[in-house]
Structures are given as structure tokens and as C-alpha cells.
MIFIPA-435805 format. One line per 2 residues: number of its first residue (from 0); their letters; for each residue x, y, z of C-alpha. Coordinates in Angstrom, 3 decimals, always signed. Each point is the difference from the previous one (the first is absolute). Example, Ala and Ser with C-alpha at 12.3 -4.5 7.8 and 13.67 -1.06 7.14 Angstrom:
<recs>
0	AS	+12.300 -4.500 +7.800; +1.370 +3.440 -0.660
</recs>
This chain:
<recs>
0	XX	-7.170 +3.099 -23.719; +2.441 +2.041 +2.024
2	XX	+2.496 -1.502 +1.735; -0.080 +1.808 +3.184
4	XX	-2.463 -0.596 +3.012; -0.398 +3.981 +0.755
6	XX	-2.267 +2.466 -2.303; +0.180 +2.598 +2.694
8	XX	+1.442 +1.636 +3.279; -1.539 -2.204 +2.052
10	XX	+0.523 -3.502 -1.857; +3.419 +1.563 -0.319
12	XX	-0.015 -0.008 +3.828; -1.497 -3.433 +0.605
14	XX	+2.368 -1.105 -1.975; +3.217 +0.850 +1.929
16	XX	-2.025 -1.627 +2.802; +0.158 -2.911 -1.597
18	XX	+3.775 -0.026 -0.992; +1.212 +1.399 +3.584
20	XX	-2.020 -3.155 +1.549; +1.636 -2.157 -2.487
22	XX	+3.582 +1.482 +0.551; -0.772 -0.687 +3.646
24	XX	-0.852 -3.563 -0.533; +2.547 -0.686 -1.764
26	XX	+2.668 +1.681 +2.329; +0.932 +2.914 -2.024
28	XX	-0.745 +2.133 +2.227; -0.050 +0.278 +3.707
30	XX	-3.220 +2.316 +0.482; -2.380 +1.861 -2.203
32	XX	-2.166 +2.887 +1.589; -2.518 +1.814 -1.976
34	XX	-1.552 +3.269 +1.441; -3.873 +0.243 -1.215
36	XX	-1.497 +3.631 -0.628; -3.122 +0.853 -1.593
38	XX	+1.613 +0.894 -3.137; +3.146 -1.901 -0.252
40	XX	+2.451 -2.173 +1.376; +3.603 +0.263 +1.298
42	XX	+2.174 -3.090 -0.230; +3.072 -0.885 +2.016
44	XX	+2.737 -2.756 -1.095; +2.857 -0.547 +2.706
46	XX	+3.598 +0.565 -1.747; +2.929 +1.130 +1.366
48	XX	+0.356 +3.325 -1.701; -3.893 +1.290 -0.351
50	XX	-2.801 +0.327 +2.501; -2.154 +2.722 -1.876
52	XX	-3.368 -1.065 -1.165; -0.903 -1.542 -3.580
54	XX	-2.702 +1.253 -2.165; -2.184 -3.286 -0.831
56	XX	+2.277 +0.215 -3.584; +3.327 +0.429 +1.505
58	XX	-0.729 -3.397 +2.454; -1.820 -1.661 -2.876
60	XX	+3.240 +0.713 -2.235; +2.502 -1.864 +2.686
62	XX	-2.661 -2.194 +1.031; -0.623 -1.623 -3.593
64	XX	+4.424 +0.463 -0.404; +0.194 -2.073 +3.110
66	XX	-2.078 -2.818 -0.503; +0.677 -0.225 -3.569
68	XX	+3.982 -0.102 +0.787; -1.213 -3.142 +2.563
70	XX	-1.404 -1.983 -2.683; +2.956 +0.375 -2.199
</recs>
């Protein structure tokens, strides 16, 4: 059985939903905006230095880093 919960794009996507709610929960972050098109999604993670959009693997990627990092 694999061990991750995405086989595609779009579970890829849900995904980082997931995580960015969970990083907001548990005060990780101060907002999480994602931009829904018919073919993809564009993520945004405040930060000091970067406001450019994520690809759903780039916000997955420091998603999963934060909340990981948390429960160390």
C-alpha cells in the first residue's frame, strides 16, 4: 500500500487543501488562499519574502515541511 494519499493531480491538490487547513489550525500560518481554475490551482502562503503563487506541489512540499516540523 502506498504511503501517500495522492495518485494524481488532483488528489495531489486536495491534498495541500488539507495540509494548508491544518497549518491554519494549528497557527502556522496566518492565511491560506487557493485560486480555483478549471484545470488547476494556484496556492498562496503568506511569508515575508514570497507572494508568487504555488503549484499544488510546491504548497504541498512546505505544507507537509510545516506541519511535520510542528509535530516534532
Amino acid at each position: 500500500m502506498s504511503q501517500y494519499k495522492f495518485h494524481n493531480e488532483y488528489t495531489l491538490a486536495e491534498v495541500a487543501d488539507e495540509l494548508g487547513k491544518k497549518a491554519l489550525k494549528l497557527g502556522l500560518i496566518s492565511s491560506f488562499v487557493v485560486r480555483y481554475f478549471s484545470d488547476s490551482r494556484q496556492y498562496y502562503i503568506p511569508n515575508e519574502t514570497d507572494s508568487e503563487p504555488l503549484t499544488p506541489e510546491q504548497a504541498y512540499m512546505q505544507l507537509k515541511a510545516m506541519v511535520e516540523k510542528a509535530g516534532q
